[in-house]
Wavefront OBJ file of the C-alpha trace (Angstrom):
o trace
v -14.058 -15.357 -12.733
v -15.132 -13.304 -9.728
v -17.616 -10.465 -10.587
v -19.602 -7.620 -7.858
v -23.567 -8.259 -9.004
v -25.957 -5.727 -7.982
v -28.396 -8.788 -6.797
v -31.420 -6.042 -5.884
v -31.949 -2.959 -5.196
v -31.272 -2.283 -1.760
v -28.470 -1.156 0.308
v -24.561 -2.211 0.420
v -25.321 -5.477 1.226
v -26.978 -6.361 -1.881
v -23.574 -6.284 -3.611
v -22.326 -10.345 -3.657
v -20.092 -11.868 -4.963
v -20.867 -14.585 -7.775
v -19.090 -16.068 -10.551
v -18.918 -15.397 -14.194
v -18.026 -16.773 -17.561
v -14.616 -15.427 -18.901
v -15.326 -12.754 -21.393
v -13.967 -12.697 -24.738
v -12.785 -9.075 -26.776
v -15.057 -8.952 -29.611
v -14.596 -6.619 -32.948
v -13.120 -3.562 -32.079
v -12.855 -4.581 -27.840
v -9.900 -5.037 -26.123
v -9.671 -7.579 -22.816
v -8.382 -6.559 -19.849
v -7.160 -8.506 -16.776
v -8.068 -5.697 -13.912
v -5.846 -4.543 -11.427
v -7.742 -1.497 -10.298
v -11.798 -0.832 -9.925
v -12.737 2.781 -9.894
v -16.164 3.202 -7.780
v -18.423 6.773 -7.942
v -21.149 7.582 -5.987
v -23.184 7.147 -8.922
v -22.632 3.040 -8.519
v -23.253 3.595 -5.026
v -26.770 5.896 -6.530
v -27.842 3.223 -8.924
v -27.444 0.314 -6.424
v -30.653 1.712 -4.569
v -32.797 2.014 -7.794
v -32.382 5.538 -7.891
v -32.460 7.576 -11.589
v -34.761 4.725 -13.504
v -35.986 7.581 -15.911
v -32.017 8.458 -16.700
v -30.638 4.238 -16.465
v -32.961 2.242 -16.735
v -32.274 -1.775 -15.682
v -32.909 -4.098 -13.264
v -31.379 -6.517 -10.917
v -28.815 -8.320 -11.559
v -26.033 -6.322 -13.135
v -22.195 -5.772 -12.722
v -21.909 -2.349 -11.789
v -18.919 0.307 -12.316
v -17.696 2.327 -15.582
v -13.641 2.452 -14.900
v -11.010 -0.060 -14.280
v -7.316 -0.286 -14.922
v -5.174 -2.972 -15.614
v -3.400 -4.662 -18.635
v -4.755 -5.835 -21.953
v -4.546 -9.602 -22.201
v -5.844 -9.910 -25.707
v -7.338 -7.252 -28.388
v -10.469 -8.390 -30.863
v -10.929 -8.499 -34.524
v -10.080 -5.004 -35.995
v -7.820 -3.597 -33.069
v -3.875 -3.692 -33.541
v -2.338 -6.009 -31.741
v -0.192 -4.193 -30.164
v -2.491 -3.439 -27.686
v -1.533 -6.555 -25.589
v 0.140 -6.286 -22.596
v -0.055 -2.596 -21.961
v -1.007 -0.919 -18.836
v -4.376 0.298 -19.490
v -6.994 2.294 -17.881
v -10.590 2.461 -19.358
v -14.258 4.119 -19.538
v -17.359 1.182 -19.991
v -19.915 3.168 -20.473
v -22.135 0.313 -20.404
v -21.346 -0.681 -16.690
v -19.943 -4.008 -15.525
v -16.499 -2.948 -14.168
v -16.523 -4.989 -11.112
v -14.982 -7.843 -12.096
v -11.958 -9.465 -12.502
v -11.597 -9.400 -16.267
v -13.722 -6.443 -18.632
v -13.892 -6.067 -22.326
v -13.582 -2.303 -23.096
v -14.414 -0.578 -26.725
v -10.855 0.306 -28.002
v -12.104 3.900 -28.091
v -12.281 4.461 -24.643
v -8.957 2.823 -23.079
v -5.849 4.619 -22.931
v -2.643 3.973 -21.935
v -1.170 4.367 -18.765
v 2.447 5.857 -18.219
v 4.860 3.656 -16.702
v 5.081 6.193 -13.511
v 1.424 6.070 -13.057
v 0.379 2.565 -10.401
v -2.716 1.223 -11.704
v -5.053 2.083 -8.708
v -4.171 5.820 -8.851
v -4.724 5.278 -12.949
v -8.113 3.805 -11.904
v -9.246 6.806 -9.688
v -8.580 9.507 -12.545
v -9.986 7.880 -15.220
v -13.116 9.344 -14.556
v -12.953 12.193 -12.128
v -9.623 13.402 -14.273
v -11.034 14.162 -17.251
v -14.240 15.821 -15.937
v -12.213 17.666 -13.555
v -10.077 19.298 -16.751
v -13.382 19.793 -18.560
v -14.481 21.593 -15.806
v -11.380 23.852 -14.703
v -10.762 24.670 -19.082
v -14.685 25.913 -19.606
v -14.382 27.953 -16.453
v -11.429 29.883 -18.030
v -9.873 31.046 -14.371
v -7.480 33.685 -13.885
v -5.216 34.794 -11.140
v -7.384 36.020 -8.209
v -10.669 34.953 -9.670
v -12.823 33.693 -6.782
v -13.777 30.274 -6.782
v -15.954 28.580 -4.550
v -15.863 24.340 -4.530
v -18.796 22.157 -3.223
v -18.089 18.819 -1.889
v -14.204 19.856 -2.181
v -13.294 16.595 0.076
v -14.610 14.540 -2.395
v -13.562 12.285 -5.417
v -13.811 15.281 -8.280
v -14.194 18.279 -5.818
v -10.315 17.755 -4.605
v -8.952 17.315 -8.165
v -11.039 20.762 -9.272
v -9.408 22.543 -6.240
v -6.069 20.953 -7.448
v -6.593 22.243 -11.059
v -8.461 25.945 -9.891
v -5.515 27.081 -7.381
v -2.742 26.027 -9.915
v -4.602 28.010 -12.249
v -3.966 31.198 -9.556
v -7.405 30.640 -8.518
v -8.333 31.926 -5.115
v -10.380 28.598 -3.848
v -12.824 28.328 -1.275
v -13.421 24.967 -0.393
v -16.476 23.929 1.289
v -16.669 20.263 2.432
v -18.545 18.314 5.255
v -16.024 17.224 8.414
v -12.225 18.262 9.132
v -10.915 15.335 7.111
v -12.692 16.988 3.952
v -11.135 20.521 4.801
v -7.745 19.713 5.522
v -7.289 17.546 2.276
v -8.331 20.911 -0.027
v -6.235 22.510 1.952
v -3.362 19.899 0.735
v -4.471 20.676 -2.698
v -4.083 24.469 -2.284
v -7.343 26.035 -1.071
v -7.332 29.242 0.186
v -9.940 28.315 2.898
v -12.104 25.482 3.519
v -15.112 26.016 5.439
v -18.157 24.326 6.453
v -21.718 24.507 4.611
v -22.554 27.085 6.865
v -20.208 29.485 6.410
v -19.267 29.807 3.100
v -19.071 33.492 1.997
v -18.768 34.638 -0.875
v -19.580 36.358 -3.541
v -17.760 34.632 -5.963
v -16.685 34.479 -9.808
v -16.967 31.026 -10.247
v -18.628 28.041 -8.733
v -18.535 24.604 -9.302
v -21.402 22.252 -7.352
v -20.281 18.998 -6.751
v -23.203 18.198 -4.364
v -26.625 19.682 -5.445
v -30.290 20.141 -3.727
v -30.021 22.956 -0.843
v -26.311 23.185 -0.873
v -26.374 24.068 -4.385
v -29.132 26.374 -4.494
v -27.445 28.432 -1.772
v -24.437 28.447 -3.173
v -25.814 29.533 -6.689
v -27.385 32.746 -4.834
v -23.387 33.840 -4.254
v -22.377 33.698 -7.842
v -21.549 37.258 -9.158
v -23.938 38.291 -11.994
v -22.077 37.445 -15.475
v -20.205 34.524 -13.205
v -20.670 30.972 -13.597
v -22.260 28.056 -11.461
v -20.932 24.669 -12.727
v -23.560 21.735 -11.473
v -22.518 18.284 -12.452
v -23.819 15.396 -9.993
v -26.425 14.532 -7.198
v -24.964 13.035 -4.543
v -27.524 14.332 -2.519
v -30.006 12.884 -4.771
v -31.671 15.781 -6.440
v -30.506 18.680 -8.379
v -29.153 22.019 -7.246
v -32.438 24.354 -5.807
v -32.078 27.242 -8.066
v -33.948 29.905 -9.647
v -32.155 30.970 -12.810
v -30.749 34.483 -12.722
v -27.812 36.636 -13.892
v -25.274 33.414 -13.606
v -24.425 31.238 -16.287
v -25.806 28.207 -15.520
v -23.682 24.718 -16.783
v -25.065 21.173 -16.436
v -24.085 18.110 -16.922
v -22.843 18.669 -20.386
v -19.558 19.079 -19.111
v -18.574 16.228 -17.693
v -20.215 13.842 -21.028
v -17.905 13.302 -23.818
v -17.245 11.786 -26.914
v -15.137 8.933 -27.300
v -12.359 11.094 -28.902
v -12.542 14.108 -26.393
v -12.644 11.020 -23.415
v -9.355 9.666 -24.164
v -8.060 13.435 -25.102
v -8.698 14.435 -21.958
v -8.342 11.126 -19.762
v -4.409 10.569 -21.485
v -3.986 14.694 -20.224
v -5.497 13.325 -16.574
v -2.984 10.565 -16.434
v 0.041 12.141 -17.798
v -0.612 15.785 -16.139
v 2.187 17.318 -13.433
v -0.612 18.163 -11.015
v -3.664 16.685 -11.335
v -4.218 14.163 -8.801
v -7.010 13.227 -6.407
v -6.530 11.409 -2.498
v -7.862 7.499 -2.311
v -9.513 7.689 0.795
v -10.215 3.716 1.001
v -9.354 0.992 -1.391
v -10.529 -2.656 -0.274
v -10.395 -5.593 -2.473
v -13.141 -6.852 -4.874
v -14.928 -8.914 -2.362
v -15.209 -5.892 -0.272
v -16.931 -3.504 -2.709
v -19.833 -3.011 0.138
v -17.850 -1.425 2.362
v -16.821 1.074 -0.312
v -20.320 1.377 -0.735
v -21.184 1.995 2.488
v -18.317 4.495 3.120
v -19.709 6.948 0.309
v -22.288 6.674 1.676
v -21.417 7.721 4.783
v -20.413 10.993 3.227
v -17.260 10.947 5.683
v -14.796 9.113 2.699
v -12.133 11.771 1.805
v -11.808 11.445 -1.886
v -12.026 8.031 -3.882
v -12.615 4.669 -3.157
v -11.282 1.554 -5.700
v -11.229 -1.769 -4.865
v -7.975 -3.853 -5.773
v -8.137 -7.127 -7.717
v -4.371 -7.907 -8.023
v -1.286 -7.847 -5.872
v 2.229 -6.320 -6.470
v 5.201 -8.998 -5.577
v 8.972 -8.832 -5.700
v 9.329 -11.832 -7.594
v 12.194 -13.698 -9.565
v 12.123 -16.679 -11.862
v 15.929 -17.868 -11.400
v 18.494 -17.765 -9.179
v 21.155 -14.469 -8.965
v 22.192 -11.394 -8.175
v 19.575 -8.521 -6.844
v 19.338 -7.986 -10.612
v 17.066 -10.950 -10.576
v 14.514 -9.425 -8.738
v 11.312 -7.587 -10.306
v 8.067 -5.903 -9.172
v 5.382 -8.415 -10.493
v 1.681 -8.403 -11.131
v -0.222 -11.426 -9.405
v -3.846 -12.389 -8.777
v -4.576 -10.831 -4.988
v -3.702 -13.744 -2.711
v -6.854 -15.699 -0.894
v -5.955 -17.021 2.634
v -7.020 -20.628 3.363
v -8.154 -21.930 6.439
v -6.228 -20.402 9.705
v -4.522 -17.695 7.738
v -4.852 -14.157 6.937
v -4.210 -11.702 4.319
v -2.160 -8.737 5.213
v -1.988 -5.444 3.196
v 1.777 -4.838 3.300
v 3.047 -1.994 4.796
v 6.827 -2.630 5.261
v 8.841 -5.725 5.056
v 12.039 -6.700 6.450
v 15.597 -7.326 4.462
v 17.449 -10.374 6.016
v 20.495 -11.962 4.837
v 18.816 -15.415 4.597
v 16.711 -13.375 2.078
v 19.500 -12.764 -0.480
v 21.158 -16.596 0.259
v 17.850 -17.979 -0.743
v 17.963 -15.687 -4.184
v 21.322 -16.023 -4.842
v 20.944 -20.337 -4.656
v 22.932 -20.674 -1.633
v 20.132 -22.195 0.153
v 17.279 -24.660 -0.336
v 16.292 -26.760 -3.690
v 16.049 -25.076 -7.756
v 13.305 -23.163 -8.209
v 10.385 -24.801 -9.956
v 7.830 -21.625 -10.037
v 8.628 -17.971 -9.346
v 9.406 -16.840 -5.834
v 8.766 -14.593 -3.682
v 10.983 -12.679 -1.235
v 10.950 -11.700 2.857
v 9.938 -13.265 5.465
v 9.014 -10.456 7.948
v 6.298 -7.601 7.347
v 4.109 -5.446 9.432
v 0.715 -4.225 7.840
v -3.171 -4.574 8.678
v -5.430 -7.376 8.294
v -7.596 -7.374 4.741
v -9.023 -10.462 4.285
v -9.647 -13.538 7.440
v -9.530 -17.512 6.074
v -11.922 -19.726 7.660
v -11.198 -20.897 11.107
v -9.297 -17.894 12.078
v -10.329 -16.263 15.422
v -9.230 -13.286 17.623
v -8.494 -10.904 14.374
v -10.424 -8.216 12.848
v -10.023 -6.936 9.253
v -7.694 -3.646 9.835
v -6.155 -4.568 12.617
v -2.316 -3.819 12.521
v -0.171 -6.786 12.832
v 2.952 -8.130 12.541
v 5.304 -11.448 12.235
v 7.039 -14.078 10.243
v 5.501 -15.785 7.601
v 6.791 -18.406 5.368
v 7.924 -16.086 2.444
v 6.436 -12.996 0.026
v 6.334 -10.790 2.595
v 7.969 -7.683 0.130
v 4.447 -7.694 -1.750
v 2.266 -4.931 -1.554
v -0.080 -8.198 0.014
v 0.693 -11.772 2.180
v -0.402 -14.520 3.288
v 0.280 -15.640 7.086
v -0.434 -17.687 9.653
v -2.869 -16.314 12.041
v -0.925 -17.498 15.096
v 2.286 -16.324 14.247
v 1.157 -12.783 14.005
v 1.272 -9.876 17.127
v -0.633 -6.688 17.270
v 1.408 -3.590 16.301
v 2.070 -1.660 19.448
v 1.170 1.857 18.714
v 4.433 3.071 19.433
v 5.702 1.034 16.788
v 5.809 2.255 12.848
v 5.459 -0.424 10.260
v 9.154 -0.206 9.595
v 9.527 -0.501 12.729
v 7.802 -3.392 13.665
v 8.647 -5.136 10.040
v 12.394 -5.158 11.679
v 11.470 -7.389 14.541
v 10.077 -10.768 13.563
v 12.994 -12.963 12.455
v 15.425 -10.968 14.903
v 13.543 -11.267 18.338
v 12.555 -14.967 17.311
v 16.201 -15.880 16.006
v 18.021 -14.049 18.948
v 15.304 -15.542 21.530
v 16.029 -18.899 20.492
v 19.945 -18.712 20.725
v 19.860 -17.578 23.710
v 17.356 -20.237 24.820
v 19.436 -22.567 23.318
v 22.951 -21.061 25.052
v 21.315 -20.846 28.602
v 22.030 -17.751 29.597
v 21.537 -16.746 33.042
v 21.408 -13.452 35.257
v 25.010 -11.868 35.863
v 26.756 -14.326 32.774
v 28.637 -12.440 30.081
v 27.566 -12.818 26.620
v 29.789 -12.431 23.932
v 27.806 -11.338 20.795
v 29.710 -10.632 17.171
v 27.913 -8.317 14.913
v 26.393 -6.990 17.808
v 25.158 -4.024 15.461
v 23.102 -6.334 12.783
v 19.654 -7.155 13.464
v 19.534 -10.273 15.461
v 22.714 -9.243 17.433
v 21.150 -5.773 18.666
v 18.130 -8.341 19.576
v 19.926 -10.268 21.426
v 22.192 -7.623 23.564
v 18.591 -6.045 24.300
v 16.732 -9.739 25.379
v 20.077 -10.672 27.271
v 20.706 -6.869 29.095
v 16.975 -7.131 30.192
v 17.486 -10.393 31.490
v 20.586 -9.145 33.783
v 23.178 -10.239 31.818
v 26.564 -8.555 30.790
v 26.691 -7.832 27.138
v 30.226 -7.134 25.050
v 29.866 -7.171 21.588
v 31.926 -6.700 18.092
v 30.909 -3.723 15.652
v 32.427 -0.851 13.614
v 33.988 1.911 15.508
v 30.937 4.494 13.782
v 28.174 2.352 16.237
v 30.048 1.958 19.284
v 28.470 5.413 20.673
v 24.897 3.972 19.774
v 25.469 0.425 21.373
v 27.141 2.128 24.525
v 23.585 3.803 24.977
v 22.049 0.642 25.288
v 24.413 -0.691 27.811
v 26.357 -2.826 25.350
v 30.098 -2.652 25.852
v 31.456 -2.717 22.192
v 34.683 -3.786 20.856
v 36.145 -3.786 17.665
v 36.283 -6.925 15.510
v 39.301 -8.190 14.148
v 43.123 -9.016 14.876
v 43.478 -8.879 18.409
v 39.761 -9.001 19.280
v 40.966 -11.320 22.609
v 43.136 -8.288 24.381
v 40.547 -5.750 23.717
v 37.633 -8.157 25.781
v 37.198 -6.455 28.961
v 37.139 -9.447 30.443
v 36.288 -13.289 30.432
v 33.107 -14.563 28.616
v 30.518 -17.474 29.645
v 28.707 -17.741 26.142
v 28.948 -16.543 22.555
v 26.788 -15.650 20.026
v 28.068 -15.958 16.371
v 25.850 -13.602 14.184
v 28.625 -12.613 11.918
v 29.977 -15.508 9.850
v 33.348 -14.102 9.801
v 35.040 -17.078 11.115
v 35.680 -15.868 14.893
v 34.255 -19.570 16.066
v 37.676 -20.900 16.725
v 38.501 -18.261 19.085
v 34.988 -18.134 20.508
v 35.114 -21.951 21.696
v 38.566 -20.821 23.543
v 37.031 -17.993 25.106
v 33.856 -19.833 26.209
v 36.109 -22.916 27.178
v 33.198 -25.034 25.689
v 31.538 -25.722 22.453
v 28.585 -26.010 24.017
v 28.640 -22.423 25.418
v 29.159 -20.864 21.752
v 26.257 -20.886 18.833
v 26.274 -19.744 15.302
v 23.351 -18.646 13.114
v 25.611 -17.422 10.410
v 28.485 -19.855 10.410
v 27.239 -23.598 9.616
v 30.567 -24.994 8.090
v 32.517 -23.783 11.049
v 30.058 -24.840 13.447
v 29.926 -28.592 11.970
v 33.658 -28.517 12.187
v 33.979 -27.311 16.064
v 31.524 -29.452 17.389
v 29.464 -25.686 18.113
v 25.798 -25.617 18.004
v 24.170 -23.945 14.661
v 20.735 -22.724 15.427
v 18.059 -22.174 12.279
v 14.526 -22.624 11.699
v 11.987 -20.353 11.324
v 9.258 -18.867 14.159
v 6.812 -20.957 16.296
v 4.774 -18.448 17.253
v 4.053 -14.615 17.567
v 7.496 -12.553 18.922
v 7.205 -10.751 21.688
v 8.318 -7.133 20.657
v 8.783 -5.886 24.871
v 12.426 -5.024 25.726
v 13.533 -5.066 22.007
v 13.721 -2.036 19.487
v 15.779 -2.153 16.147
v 16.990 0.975 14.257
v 16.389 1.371 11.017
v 19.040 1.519 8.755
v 18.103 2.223 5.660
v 14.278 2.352 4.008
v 13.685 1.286 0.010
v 10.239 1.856 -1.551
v 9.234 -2.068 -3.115
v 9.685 -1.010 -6.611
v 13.745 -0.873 -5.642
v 13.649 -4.132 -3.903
v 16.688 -5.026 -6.279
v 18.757 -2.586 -4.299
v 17.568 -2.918 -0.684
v 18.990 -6.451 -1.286
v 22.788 -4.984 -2.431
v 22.620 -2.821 0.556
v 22.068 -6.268 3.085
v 24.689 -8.161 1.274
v 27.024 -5.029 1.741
v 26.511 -5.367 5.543
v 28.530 -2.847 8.331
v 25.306 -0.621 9.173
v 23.119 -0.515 12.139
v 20.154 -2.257 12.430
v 18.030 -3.788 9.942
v 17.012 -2.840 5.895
v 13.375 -2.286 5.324
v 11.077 -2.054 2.243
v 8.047 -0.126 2.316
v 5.061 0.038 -0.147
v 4.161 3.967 0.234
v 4.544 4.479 -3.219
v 2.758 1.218 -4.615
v -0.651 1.667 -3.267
v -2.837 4.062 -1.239
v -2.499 4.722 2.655
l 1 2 3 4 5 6 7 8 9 10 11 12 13 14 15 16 17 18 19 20 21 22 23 24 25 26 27 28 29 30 31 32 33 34 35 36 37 38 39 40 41 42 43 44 45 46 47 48 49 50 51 52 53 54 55 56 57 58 59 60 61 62 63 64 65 66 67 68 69 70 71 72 73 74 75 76 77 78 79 80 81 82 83 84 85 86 87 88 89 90 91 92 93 94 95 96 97 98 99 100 101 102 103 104 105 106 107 108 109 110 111 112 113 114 115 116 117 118 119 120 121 122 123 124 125 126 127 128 129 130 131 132 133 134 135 136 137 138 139 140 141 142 143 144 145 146 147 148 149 150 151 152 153 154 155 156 157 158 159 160 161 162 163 164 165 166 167 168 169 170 171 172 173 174 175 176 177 178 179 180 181 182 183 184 185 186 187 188 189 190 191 192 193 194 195 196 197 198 199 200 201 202 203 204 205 206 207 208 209 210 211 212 213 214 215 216 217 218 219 220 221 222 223 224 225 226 227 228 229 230 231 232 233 234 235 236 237 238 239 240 241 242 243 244 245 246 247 248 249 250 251 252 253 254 255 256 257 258 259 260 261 262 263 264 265 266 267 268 269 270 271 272 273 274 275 276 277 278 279 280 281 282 283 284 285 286 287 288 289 290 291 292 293 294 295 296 297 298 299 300 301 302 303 304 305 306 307 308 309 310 311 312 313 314 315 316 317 318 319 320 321 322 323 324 325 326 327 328 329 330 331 332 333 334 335 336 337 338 339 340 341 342 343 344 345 346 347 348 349 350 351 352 353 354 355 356 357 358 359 360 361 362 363 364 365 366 367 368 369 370 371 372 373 374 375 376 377 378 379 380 381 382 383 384 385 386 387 388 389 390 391 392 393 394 395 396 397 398 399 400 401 402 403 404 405 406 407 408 409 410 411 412 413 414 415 416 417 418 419 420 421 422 423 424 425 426 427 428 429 430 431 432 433 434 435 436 437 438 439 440 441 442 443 444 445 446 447 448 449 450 451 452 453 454 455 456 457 458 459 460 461 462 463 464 465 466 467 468 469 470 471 472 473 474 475 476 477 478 479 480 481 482 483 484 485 486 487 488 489 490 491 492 493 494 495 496 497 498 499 500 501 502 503 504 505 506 507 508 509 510 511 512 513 514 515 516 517 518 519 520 521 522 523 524 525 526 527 528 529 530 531 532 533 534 535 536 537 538 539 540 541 542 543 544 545 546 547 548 549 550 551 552 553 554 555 556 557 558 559 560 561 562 563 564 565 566 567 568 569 570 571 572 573 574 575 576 577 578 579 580 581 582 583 584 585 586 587 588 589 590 591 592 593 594 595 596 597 598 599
């Protein structure tokens, strides 16, 4: 397996990536396949040799104390019950960047079923100190409360906890970023290191040396100053006085009063911190490198597994689930893409349902369209950056949370584009650009388009207008204001679609399937000058063309915009599927993963 080693002291590029036996859950362990990394400044601290006299080792070592993920097996003396939960856990004795961890059953808890794993994995820690924090400072409406480091990993969760506590918080944080995220938690004010007032009732340090001295000097007499951590590398500059003074005591617990409070962190209505970067495994050095940095808002985790819509037989949408799998590597010429949306297409649903292509022999995936930014580059692959935005076709999986795809079949997101957006356009443009290839249109022909209002027929009215042809197509009544904006002359489909034309055709595009071919051929006056993508029966029988296949290289998205109809989080996959096979809306069905992992 895959583990982070610490291979000397030294800066982020000393973390590397080597491999490691599988372990095995001893007496009293648990083992857990990981999801979800949780990574603290303190791993960041420890990586430099920093704090020998308080943890002592030496190069090499697996560093990190908090993962998440499910329990694949449980040792001699745990109940067995334990396997297959979702888990989150505390290893006190390090070694949580890895792909598999054994944990001491007294520090893993379970995670609610609401909770995703790499939100699970950036409270497990911070969440419990945070509530041992915010319950020993006993706050009450209008006491004043001033927050160090309040744009970081446990300062946003304490300003979370303080101001629903009726707290008035002062937030003091480094950069606009910081400031603006305590204000989303409910700060008062958040100000600068230079300005931050005072007196108050109550503080708690979060960064130490000169920041903390100073802002022990503005706590009340009889107040409080909570200092827990040294991010800056050296404790809080103070001379004891009236204040109550609280270390580090309060944020080190016992096993029992660990999973007390880290089940409270996971299961509480507010408490919640912001994931300011999460990277995979491979990548822990640039997590490093951004705490260090000191401009990461919040947490960072890194992400050893993958979220898929998945289904192991053919069916309805029913068939469909949101599935844990092993974060995809991309082999030579490809890419891996953290999703951000993914296109619905009806060749989607016909390739669940069995209506296309051979039985299945492994699970599948689902979608062949997505828009997201680059996280990982194969070898070979040029002209790409990790984080660049992107979008395309790719051979299917695209509703995942992350894909593989082909380098060269992938465009850069314009930045007028969303991700919805832009996950709408790959199989359109390329299917509508190719039947129109195919048909020959040319400048001042009418084209004839049915389901003008679906994905690939908006495409094409907007590739054929731009190319000076006439466009007339079929659609509801409800879009015919919408498609008259775009220059489309819409007609209803139906009985007596031939007396409503508003005029002869030259060529026909079939995107509907609803068995207008006949008709079509007559009004074209040639099979040639008609071509289906939804119709292949008919199309066999008429002697028309049927055009399918999938993309040959990137789409260009100039000329071409598609409304979106309707937006599903992933985890309701299931149901972005019955709305496509219901048809008769606008535009295209999306997925998105904003609720499946951090943005």
């Amino acid at each position: 397996m895959n583990v982070i080693e610490v291979t000397r002291f030294g800066g982020p590029e000393v973390l590397e990536v080597r491999q490691a036996p599988e372990p095995e859950a001893g007496p009293g362990q648990v083992l857990i396949g990981v999801s979800a990394v949780d990574v603290m400044s303190l791993d960041a601290q420890l990586r430099t040799g920093w704090g020998q006299e308080w943890f002592p080792g030496e190069p090499p070592f697996v560093p990190g104390t908090g993962v998440a993920g499910q329990v694949l097996s449980a040792g001699d003396g745990v109940d067995g019950a334990w396997a297959g939960r979702r888990v989150a856990a505390f290893l006190p004795g390090g070694g949580a960047y890895a792909e598999r961890v054994v944990a001491g059953v007294e520090t893993v808890v379970e995670v609610p079923d609401e909770v995703p794993l790499w939100r699970a994995a950036a409270l497990i820690q911070v969440g419990p100190a945070a509530l041992s924090l915010v319950e020993a400072a006993e706050l009450k409406p209008g006491t004043r409360v001033l927050v160090t480091g309040a744009g970081g990993a446990l300062g946003l969760p304490i300003v979370r906890l303080a101001s629903a506590a009726g707290a008035q918080v002062t937030a003091a944080a480094r950069g606009a970023a910081k400031r603006a995220a305590a204000l989303d938690m409910g700060a008062a004010r958040a100000v600068g290191y230079d300005e931050l007032g005072g007196p108050f009732d109550v503080v708690f340090d979060g960064v130490s040396g000169e920041v903390g001295g100073a802002a022990y000097e503005l706590v009340e007499p009889g107040g409080t100053f909570f200092a827990y951590g040294v991010p800056s590398g050296s404790t809080a500059q103070i001379k004891p006085g009236a204040a109550r003074v609280v270390g580090m005591e309060q944020v080190q617990f016992a096993p029992d009063e660990f999973r007390r409070l880290a089940r409270r962190a996971l299961e509480h209505d507010t408490l919640t911190t912001v994931v300011g970067l999460a990277v995979p495994l491979e990548r822990a050095h640039e997590a490093h490198a951004a705490l260090e940095s000191r401009e990461l808002v919040g947490k960072a985790v890194l992400l050893v597994t993958a979220q898929a819509a998945r289904y192991h037989a053919h069916g309805g949408p029913e068939v469909l689930a949101l599935e844990e799998i092993p974060l995809p590597q991309p082999g030579p010429g490809q890419v891996r893409i953290a999703v951000r949306a993914a296109g619905v297409n009806p060749i989607d649903w016909k390739i669940r349902s069995g209506l296309m292509g051979a039985p299945l022999g492994e699970p599948q995936g689902t979608g062949l369209e997505l828009a997201g930014t680059i996280d990982a580059i194969g070898p070979g692959v040029t002209g790409w950056r990790l984080g660049d935005p992107v979008f395309g076709q790719i051979k299917g999986g695209a509703a995942a949370t992350h894909a593989i795809g082909d380098a060269g079949l992938l465009t850069a997101k314009p930045d007028d584009l969303t991700y919805e957006e832009a996950a709408a356009l790959p199989v359109a443009v390329e299917t509508a650009g190719r039947a129109l290839g195919a048909l020959g249109l040319e400048e001042g022909q009418t084209l004839l388009i049915h389901a003008v209002a679906g994905g690939v027929g908006l495409a094409a009215a907007q590739l054929a207008l731009a190319a000076g042809a006439r466009v007339v197509g079929t659609a509801g009544e409800r879009h015919h204001a919408f498609l008259r904006g775009l220059g489309v002359h819409p007609v209803t489909y139906g009985e007596g679609l031939e007396e409503r034309l508003p005029g002869p055709v030259d060529r026909v595009l079939d995107a509907s399937g609803r068995g207008e071919l006949e008709l079509s051929v007559k009004l074209a006056g040639d099979p040639a000058h008609v071509i289906s993508i939804a119709d292949r029966a008919g199309a066999a029988r008429l002697g028309v063309r049927f055009s399918s296949g999938g993309a040959k290289g990137p789409v260009d998205p100039q000329n071409v915009r598609i409304p979106i109809a309707e937006a599903f989080p992933l985890e309701r996959i299931a149901d972005a599927h019955r709305r496509s096979e219901d048809g008769h809306f606008l535009g295209k069905i999306v997925v998105n993963t904003e609720g499946i992992l951090p943005r």
